[in-house]
C-alpha positions in Angstrom: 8.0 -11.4 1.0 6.4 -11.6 4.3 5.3 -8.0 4.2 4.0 -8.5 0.3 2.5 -11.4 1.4 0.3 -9.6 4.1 -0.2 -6.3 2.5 -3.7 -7.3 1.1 -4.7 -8.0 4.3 -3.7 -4.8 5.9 -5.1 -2.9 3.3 -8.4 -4.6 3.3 -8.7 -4.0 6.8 -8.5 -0.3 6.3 -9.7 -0.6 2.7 -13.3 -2.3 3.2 -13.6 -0.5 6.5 -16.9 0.8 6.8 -15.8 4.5 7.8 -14.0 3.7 4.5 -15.1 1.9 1.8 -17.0 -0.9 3.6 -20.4 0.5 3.6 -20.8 0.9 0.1 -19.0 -1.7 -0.7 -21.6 -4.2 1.2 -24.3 -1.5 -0.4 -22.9 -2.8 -3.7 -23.1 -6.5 -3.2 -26.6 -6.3 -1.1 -25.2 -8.0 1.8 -25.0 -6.7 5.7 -22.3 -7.4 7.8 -24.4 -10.4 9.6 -24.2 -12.1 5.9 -20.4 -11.8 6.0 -20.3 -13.4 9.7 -21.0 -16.2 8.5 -18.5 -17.7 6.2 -15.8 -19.7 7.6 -12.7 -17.3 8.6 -9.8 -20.2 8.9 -10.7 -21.2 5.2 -11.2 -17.7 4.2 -8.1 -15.7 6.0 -5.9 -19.0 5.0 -6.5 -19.1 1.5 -6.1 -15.1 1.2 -2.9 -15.8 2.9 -1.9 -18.4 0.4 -3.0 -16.6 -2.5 -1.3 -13.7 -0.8 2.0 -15.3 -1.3 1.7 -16.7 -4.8 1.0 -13.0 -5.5 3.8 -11.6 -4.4 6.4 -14.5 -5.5 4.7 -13.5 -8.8 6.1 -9.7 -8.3 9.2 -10.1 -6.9 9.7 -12.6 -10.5 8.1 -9.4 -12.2 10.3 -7.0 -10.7 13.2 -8.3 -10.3 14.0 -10.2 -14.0 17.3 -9.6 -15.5 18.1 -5.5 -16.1 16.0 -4.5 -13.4 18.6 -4.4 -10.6 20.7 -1.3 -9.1 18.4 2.1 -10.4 15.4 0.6 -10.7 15.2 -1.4 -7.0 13.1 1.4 -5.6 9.8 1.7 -4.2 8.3 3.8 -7.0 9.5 1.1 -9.9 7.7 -1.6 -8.1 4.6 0.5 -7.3 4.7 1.0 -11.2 4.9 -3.0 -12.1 2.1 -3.8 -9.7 -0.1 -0.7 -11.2 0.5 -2.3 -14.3 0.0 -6.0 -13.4 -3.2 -4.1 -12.2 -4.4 -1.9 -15.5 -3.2 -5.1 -17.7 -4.4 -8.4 -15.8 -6.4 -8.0 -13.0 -8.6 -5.3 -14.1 -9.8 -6.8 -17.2 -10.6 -10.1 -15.3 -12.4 -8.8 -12.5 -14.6 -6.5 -15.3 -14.7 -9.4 -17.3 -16.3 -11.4 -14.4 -18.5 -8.8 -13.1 -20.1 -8.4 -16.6 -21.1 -12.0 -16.5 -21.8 -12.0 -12.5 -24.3 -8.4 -13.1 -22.3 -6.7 -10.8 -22.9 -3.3 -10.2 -20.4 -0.5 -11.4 -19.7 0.9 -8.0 -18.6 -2.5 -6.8 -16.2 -3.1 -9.7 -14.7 0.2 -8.8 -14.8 -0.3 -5.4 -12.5 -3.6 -5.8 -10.0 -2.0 -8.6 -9.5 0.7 -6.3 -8.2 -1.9 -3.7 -6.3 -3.7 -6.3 -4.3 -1.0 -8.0 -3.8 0.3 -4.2 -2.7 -2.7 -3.0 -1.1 -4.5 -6.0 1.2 -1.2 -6.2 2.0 -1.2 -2.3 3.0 -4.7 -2.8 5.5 -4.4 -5.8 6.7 -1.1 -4.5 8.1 -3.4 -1.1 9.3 -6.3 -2.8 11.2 -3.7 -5.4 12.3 -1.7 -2.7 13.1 -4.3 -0.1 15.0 -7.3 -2.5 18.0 -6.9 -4.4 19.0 -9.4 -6.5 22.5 -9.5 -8.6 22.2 -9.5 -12.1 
């Protein structure tokens, strides 16, 4: 759970990276990097944290609900539940939202790649690392 639970961090870091995808990403949302300096880190690394967890409490539920122990605790079973949980939930919502907000293509692509990335990183560990009798 702890690594699940810090995975979107990691990620981001490299993710929204600006030798990454961090330059167009701000490109996308017409910010600089002085903009983003300004909002308060303790609130907004906490509550990623938090939010973090709930996540991957969700997926470890997900993955691990009765029938899915012994062949199916591997890595590439819980990459598959989170790309789902990705294609099925979190996709629609963030496209859903950026409609509404006008956001620009590239940035709604730009945050489902991180997503899918990261929403399959995170149920591939928790499938991978928990094992739960049936």
């Amino acid at each position: 759970m702890v690594i699940a639970t810090l995975t979107p961090l990691v990620v981001g870091f490299i993710y929204y990276n600006k030798n990454v995808f961090g330059k167009a990403w701000l490109i996308s949302l017409g910010k600089t990097e002085e903009d983003l300096k300004q909002g308060n880190k303790a609130l907004i690394f906490g509550l990623s944290i938090v939010l973090s967890f709930l996540l991957a409490f969700f997926l470890l539920n997900f993955n691990n609900s009765p029938g899915q122990e012994g062949e199916f605790d591997t890595f590439r079973h819980g990459a598959w539940h989170g790309i789902f949980i990705s294609v099925v939930v979190g996709i629609p919502i963030m496209v859903i939202n950026g409609l509404f907000e006008l956001k620009k293509a590239k940035n709604l692509l730009i945050n489902i790649g991180y997503w899918v990335l990261t929403l399959a990183l995170m149920g591939g560990v928790i499938d991978a690392m928990n094992h739960w009798p049936n």
